[in-house]
N, C-alpha and C positions, 0 to 999 in steps of 0.2 A: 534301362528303366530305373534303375539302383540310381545311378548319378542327375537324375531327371529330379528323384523323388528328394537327393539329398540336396539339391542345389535350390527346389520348391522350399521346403523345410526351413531351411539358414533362410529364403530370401525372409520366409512370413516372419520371422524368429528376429531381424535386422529390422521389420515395419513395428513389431511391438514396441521394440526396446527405441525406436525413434520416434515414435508419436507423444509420449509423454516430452518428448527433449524439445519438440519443437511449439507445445502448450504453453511454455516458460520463456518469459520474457526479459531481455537486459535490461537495467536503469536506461540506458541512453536511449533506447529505443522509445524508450515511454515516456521518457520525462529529460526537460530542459536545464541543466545546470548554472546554465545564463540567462534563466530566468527566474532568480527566486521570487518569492513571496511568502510575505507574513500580514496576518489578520486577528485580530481578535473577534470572539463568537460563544454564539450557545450551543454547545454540540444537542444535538436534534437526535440520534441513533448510531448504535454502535454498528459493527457486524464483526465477530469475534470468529472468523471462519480459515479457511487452508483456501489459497494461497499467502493470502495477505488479511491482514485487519483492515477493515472500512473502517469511517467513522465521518460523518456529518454533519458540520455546522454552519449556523447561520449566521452570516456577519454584517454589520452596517461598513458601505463603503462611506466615501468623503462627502458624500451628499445626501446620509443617512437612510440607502435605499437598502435592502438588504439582500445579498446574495449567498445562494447556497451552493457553499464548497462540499465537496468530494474528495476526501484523502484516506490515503495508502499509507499502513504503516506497514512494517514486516510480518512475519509470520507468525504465529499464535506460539510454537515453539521458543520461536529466539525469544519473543516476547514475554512468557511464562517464566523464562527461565532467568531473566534480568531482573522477575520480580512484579512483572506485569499483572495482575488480574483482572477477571472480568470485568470486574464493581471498581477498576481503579478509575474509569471514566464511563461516565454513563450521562443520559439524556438529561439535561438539564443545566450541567457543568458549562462554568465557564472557561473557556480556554485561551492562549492564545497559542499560536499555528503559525511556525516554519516550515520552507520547504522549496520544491521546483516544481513550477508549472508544466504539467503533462502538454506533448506536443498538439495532440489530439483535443483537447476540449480545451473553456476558457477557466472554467473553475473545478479543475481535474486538479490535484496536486499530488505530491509524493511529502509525507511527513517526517523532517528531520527530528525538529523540535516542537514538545510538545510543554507546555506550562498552564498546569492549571490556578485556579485564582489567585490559592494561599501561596502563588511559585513554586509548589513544589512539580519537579519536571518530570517529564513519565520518559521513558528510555524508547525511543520509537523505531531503531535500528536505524544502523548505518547504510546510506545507500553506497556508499564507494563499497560496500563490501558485493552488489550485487551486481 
């Protein structure tokens, strides 16, 4: 009963410590490196949150129609700590936007580089690091 109870124990103990592992997602998995893309735009909303930063803008393509992107920056932490704040972009900014297109959507992206008007460039984290 003793070796029942301790082998129940470790398995439940092995499911916690692996559900968070499997939540989190590679760059590769998500996003294409052979496919970049850069836009310029009006970001539309931030999302300042854990896992990653959102942030949404609206861009004219070549035929002046406008499409709204969806980009990933890193994490609130790495980001805070490079210098990032809240208020350093926000709804109205205009940006312009590097990056690789997500495999999954058409205007999904991962944000390398970010510059806002005056070019001053906001630090978005490395994806080779993820």
């Amino acid at each position: 009963m003793r070796a029942r109870t301790t082998l129940l124990v470790s398995a439940a103990l092995v499911l916690l410590v692996a559900v968070p592992l499997l939540a989190h997602h590679s760059f590769s998995a998500q996003f294409d490196r052979n496919k970049p893309v850069k836009f310029a735009g009006t970001v539309t909303k931030v999302e300042w949150m854990n896992p990653h930063v959102w942030f949404y803008v609206d861009a004219k393509d070549s035929t002046g129609k406008i499409t709204h992107w969806e980009c990933e920056a890193t994490n609130p932490n790495l980001l805070a700590r490079a210098g990032w704040t809240k208020d350093a972009m926000k709804a109205g900014d205009q940006v312009t936007v590097e990056g690789s297109r997500a495999h999954c959507c058409e205007n999904v992206m991962n944000a390398q580089v970010i510059l806002l008007a005056g070019g001053k460039r906001i630090f978005s984290g490395d994806a080779n690091q993820r």
